[in-house]
N, C-alpha and C positions, 0 to 999 in steps of 0.2 A: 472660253475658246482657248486652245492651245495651241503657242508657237514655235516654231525653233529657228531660230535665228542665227546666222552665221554671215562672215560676210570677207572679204580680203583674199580671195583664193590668188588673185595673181599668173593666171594660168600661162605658162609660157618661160615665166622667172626661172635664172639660171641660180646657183649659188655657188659665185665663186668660182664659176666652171663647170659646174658639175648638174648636169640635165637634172631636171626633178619632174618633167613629164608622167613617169611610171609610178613615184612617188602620190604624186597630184591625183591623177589618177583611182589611185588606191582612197584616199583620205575622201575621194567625190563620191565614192562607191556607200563608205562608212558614212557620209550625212543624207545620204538615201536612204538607207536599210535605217540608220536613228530616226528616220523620220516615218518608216514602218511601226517599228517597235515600239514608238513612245507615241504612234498612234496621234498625230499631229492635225490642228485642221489647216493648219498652211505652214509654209514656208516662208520667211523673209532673208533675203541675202541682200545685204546694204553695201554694195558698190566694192570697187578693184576687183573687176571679175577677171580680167588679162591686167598681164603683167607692164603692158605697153601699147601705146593707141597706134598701133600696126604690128597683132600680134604674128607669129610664126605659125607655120601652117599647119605645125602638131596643135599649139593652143588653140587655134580654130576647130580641126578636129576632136582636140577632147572638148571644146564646151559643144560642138554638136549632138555626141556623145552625151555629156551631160543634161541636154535640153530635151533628146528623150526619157531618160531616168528619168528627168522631174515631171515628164506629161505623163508616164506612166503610174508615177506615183498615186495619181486619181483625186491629188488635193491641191489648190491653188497654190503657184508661185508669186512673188512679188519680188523683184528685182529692181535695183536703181547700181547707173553708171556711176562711177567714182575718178577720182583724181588724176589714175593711169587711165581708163578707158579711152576712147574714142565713142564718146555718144551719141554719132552717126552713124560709125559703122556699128555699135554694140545695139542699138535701137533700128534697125534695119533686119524688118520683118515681125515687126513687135505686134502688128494687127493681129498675125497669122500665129503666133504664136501663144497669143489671149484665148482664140478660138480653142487653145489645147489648155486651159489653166495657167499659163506661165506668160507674169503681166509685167512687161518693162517699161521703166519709166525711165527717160536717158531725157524729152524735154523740160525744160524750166516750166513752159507755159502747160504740163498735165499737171503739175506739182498740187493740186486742188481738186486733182478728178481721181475721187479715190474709187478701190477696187473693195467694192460690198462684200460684205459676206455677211452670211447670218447662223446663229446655232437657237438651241432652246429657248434660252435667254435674250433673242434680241437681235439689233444688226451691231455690225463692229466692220466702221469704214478705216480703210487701212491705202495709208496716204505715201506716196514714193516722193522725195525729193534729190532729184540727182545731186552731184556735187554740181555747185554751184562757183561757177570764174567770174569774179565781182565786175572784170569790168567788162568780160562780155554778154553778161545777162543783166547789168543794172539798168538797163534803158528799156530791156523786157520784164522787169517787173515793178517797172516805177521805184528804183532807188533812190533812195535821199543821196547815198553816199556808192562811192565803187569800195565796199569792203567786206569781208565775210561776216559779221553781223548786222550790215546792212542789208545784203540781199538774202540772208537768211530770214529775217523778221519781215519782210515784204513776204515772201514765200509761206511765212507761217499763220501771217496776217489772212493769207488766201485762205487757206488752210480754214482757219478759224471762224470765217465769214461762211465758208460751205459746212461747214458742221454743222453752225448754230441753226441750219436749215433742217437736221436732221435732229430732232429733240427726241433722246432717249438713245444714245447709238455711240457705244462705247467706241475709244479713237486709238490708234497705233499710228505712228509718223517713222518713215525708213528714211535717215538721211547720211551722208557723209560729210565729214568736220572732223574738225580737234574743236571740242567743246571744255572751256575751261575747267580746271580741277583733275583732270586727263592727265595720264602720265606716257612717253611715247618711247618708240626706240630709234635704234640706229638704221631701222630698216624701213622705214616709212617715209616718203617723200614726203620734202616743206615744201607748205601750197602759199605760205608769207607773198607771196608777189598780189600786187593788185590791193594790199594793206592789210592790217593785223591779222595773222592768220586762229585767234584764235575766238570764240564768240562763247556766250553767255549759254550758261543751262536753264537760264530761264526763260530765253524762247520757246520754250517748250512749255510752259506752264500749261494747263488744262488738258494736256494729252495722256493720256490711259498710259499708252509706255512707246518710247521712242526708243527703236533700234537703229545703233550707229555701229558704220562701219569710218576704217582709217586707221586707227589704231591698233598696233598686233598682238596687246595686252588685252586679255580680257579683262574688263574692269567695270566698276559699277560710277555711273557720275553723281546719281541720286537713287533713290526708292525706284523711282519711273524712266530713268536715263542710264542703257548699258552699252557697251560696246562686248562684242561677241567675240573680240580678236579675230587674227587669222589661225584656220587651220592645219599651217604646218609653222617650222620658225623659219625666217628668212635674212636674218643676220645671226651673228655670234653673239649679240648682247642679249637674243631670248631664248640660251643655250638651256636655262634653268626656267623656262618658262612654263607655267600649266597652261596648255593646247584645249580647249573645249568648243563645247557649241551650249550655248543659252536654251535654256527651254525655257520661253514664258507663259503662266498661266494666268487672263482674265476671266475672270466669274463675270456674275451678273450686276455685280456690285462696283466693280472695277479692282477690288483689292489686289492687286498684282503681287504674286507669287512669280521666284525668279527661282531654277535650279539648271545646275552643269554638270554635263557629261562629258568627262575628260577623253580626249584622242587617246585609245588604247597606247599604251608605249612601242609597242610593235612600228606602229606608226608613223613615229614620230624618224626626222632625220638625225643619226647617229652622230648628233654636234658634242665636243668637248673643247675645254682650254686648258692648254697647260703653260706653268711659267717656273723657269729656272736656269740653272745656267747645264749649256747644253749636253756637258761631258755628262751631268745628271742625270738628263732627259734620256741619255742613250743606255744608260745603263743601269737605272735604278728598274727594279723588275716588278715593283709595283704599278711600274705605267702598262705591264703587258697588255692588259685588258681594253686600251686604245690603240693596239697596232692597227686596226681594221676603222678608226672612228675618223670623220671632217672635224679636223683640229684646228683650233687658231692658237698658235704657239709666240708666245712672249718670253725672249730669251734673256737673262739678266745680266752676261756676260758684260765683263768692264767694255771690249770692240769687240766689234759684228766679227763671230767663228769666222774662217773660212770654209766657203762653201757650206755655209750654215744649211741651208732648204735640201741641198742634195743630200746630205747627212741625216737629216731629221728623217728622210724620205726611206734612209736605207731602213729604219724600223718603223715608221709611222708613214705609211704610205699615200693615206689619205691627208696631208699637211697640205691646209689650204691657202692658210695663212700665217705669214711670220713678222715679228713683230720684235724692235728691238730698244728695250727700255735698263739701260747699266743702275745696278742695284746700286744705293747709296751716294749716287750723285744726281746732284738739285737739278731740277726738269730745265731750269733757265741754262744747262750748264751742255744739255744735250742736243743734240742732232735739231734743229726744228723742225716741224711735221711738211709732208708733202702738201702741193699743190690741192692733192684730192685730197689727203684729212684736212687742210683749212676750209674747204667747201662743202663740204658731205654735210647732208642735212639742210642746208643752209640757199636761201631764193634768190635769183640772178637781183636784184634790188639790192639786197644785203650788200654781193660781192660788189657791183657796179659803186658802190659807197667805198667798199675796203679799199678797190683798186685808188678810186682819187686822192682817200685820205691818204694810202701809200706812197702814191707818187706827186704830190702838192706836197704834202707834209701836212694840209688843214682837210677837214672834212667837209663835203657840199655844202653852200648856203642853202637856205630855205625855196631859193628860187630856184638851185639847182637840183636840191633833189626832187621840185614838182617837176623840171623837165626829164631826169631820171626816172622820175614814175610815171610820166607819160611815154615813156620810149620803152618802156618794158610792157606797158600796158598795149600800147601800139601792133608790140613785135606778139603776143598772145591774139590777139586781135586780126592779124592777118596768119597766123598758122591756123587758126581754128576756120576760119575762112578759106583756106587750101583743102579741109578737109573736105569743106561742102560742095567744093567746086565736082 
C-alpha cells in the first residue's frame, strides 16, 4: 500500500508580514495532483493544519477548498489536529466528512479506532493520534504522569491492545510530537509546558511506519519513524531547506520503503540571508539577483547605520528582517537580545522560572516550581475549556 504523507501546512501563517495565502494555496494544489501522479492509496497529513486555533477566514476558506480536492481525489484521507489547531473546531463535522473519505481524528479518546483499509495483500489499519496536552488529556487516558511520553505511551498502549485483535493487518500510527533524535527549527512552536516536551521513538516499536508531523525538517527518526516536514518554509532558519512530501511504500511483508518528492523550486518562498556591513550590501552588484527576494539581512557594521531598513529597502525591497551583529566584537560585549529573542521557541514554564530567578536572584525551589506547574497547567486547562463552551 502506498502513502504520501505530509503534514505542517499552517494555513493562515503570515511570514513576517507578508500573506502566504496564494502561496499555500499553490503548494495544496501540488500535494493533490502528487497524490494523482504517484497514484497513492491514501493520504496521511499529521497535524498543524491552520496556523492558529482561531484561524482567519481566508484559512478557513482555503482548507474548505482543500477538503473538496481531497474528497475528489477518490482515496481516503486521514488527518490528526496538531499543536496550533483548535481540535474542536478543526474536528467539527468530522462524521460528515468520513462519509466523503476524509477521516479526522482531533479526539484523544478515537486515538485506537483506526480507519481500515485494505489492498491485495491484506488490511492495513491506520491509527490518528492528535497532538496530545498532557495535562488535559491525562485523566482521559489513564496517565501515570501529565507529560508528553506519558500520555503518548497510554495512547499507544491503546493503540496496541486494538491491533493485536486484528492478526495479520499491517499498522501506520499519524501523530504529532518532537520525538527524540529530531532536529527542529526556529519556526515551530515549544509544546515543553505540561513537562518534557520531548518523548522516546520507541513508543512506537511494532508499528509498520509512523507518520509525524511538528517538525518543518523533513527528516528520518528511524527505518519506520519520519517526519514529512512542512511544505513551504516558515522561518529564515529553513531558507536552505529541502521542502518535500514522503512517499511511503508498505508491501505485504511490512518492509517499508520511504522516497521524496521535492516542492518543485517554483514553489518555494523566495527566502535569502545576507550579512555584511551595509555600504557592501548596497552596492556590491553581485547581490542584484536578490533585489526582488524575503531577505533577513545581518548587518556587521561596528553601530546600527542610520536609517539602516529604509536603505536596505531602497535596493532590496523585500527586506523583512534586519538584524545587527558588529563584526569582531565578543557577543558578551554587544547589544543584548530583545524580550522576543529571549523567548522565541521557548514554554511559558521556562520563562515563568527565568522571570523569578531574575528577579530573587535564586531559582524556584522544588515546591515552587510544582506550583509553577500547576498554574501553567491550570491556565491551558481553562483556555481549552473556553473553546468547548
Amino acid at each position: 500500500m502506498r502513502f504520501l504523507h505530509t503534514s505542517d501546512w499552517h494555513l493562515g501563517r503570515r511570514f513576517h508580514g507578508e500573506d502566504l495565502i496564494d502561496h499555500q494555496r499553490t503548494v495544496l494544489d501540488h500535494i493533490c495532483a502528487t497524490a494523482r501522479t504517484q497514484k497513492v492509496d491514501a493520504l496521511l497529513i499529521a497535524g498543524d493544519i491552520y496556523d492558529r486555533a482561531i484561524p482567519s477566514l481566508d484559512a478557513v476558506r482555503l482548507f474548505d477548498r482543500a477538503l473538496h480536492q481531497l474528497a475528489d481525489l477518490g482515496i481516503p484521507t486521514v488527518m490528526i489536529s496538531g499543536n496550533h489547531d483548535s481540535a474542536h473546531r478543526l474536528g467539527t463535522g468530522s462524521g460528515l466528512y468520513a462519509k466523503v473519505g476524509v477521516h479526522l481524528r482531533t479526539d484523544p479518546a478515537d486515538a485506537a479506532r483506526p480507519v481500515l483499509l485494505d489492498d491485495e495483500h491484506g488490511p492495513v489499519a491506520v491509527y490518528g493520534v492528535p497532538y496530545l496536552e498532557p495535562a488535559l488529556v491525562r485523566t482521559q487516558l489513564d496517565s501515570e504522569t501529565a507529560s508528553h511520553q506519558a500520555v503518548l505511551t497510554s495512547a499507544l498502549d491503546r493503540i496496541r491492545a486494538d491491533l493485536a485483535t486484528r492478526p495479520g493487518t499491517r499498522s501506520v500510527v499519524l501523530a504529532h510530537a518532537f520525538i527524540t533524535g529530531a532536529t527542529s527549527s526556529s519556526s515551530e512552536r515549544d509544546i515543553s509546558v505540561g513537562g518534557v516536551a520531548h518523548a522516546g521513538a520507541d513508543l512506537f516499536d511494532g508499528i509498520d511506519y509512523t507518520a509525524l508531523g511538528h517538525l518543518h525538517r523533513p527528516q528520518r527518526v528511524n527505518d519506520r519513524i519520519h517526519y514529512s516536514g512542512s511544505p513551504l518554509a516558515y522561518s529564515f532558519s529553513e531558507t536552505n531547506h529541502t521542502k518535500s512530501l514522503t512517499l511511503a511504500d508498505l508491501p505485504a511483508d511490512g518492509a517499508l520503503t520511504i522516497t521524496h518528492h521535492d516542492i518543485p523550486a517554483d514553489l518555494h518562498l523566495p527566502l535569502a540571508r545576507l550579512t555584511g556591513r551595509i555600504e557592501d550590501l548596497l552596492t556590491d552588484p553581485a547581490h542584484e539577483p536578490l533585489s526582488e527576494a524575503w531577505l533577513q539581512v545581518t548587518l556587521t557594521d561596528t553601530a546600527v547605520p542610520y536609517e539602516a531598513m529604509a536603505r536596505l529597502r531602497q535596493r532590496f525591497s523585500k527586506t523583512l528582517d534586519m538584524r545587527h551583529v558588529p563584526a569582531g566584537i565578543p557577543a558578551q560585549a554587544t547589544d543584548s537580545p530583545t524580550y522576543r529573542e529571549r523567548v522565541r521557541g521557548r514554554g511559558d514554564l521556562d520563562i515563568a522560572h527565568d522571570f523569578i530567578t531574575a528577579v530573587r536572584g535564586t531559582p524556584p525551589t522544588t515546591a515552587e516550581a510544582g506550583l509553577l506547574q500547576e498554574a501553567v497547567d491550570d491556565m491551558r486547562v481553562r483556555a481549552q475549556e473556553k473553546e468547548t463552551v
